[in-house]
N, C-alpha and C positions, 0 to 999 in steps of 0.2 A: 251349683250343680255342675257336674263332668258327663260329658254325652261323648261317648265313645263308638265311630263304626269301626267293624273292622272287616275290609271286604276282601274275600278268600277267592281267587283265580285259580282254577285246575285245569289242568289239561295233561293229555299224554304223548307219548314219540309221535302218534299220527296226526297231533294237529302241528308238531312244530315248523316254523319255516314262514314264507309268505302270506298266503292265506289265513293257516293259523292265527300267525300275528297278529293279523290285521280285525280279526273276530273277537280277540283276548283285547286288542286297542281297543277297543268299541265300549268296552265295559267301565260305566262313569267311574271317579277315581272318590266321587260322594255321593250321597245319597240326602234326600230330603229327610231329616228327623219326623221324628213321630208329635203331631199336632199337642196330644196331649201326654202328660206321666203323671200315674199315682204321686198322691201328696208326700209320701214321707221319704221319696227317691233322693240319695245321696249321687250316686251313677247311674246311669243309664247307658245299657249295652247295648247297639243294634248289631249284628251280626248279619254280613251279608254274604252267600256265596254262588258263583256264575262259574257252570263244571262244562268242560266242552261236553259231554253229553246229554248235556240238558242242554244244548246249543247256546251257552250262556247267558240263558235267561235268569237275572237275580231270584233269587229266592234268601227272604228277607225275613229275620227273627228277630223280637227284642227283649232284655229282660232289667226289669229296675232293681235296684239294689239301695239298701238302706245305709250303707256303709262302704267303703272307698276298698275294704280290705275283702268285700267281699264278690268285687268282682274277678271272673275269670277271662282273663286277658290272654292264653297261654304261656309264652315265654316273656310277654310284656307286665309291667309292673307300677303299680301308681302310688306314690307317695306322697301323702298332704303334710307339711311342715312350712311352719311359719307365713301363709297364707301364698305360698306356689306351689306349684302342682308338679312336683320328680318325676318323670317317665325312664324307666329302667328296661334294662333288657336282663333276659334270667336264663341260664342254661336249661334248655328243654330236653328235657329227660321221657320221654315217649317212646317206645321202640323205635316208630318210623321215623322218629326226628331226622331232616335232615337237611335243617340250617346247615348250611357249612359253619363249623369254629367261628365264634365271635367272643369270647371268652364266657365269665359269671358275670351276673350284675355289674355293668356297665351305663351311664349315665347315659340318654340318647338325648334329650332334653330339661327345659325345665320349662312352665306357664306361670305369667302372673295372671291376675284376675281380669277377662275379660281377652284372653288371645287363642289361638286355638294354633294347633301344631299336625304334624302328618311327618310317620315315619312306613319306608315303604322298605321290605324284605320278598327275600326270591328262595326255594332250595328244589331240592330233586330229593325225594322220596321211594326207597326202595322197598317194594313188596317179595312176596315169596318168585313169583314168575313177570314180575314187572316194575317198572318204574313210572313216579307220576312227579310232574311239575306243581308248583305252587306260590304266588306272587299273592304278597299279602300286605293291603294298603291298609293304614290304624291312624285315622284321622282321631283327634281330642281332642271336646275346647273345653275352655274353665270357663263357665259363666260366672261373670258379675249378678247381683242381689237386680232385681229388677229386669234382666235381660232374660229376651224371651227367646225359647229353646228352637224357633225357626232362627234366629237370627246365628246359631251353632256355627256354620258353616259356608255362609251366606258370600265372606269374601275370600281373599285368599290368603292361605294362611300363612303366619307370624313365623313358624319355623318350619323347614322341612329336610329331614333328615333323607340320604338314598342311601340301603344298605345293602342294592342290590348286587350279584357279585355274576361273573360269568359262569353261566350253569352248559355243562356239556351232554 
């Protein structure tokens, strides 16, 4: 099984600086997985996000998926070949995208069975009359046959990726 969080940080020009900081710090960098998953879950999504407006309090979705290809990761990518686990990064084409350039599919990692990895992204997103911040942690582990889905994220993990870059 692939148990994937991926926790979404927002905030805007008013919280940036000191205090801001230090409220968007506060926000765990994991979460506890879900006790139980439907039986025939290939991934498992949890999807977390802490908006400075909601004074970043998580608000916490999960969705199982039967098949590897069918989850939605946004610009992130998972590929199962020859028993590890590809984690890709993929040009995000959404109006507001706005990763800074990291090129197309890009290799960010790869798992064997039984490791778990975290790659973490940053951008500034432009609206019609405003701009919003966005710092986005995508922990992943591969479990092993018999390893149970608390045990995900339990230590620290095997690889970790920083792609964040200086947002102004």
């Amino acid at each position: 099984m692939i148990v994937v969080q991926q926790i979404h940080v927002v905030w805007t020009t008013q919280s940036r600086g000191g205090h801001g900081a230090q409220r968007r710090a506060e926000v765990p960098d994991r979460f506890p997985p879900p006790a139980t998953v439907p039986a025939a879950t290939r991934v498992l999504v949890q999807q977390v996000r802490a908006t400075e407006d909601q004074g970043y309090r998580a608000e916490v979705s999960v969705a199982a998926h039967p098949a590897v290809e069918d989850a939605d990761l946004g610009d992130l990518g998972l590929d199962l070949t020859g028993g590890q686990l590809r984690v890709v990064r993929r040009a995000d084409t959404r109006p507001t995208a706005g990763f800074p350039p990291r090129g197309y599919e890009r290799r960010v990692f790869e798992l064997a069975v039984g490791q778990w990895g975290r790659v973490r992204v940053n951008a500034r997103h432009v609206g019609e009359d405003h701009w919003w911040y966005e710092q986005v942690t995508t922990n992943i582990a591969f479990l092993g046959a018999g390893q149970a889905i608390t045990e995900a994220f339990a230590s620290a993990p095997g690889i970790e990726v920083d792609q964040r870059v200086a947002l102004r």
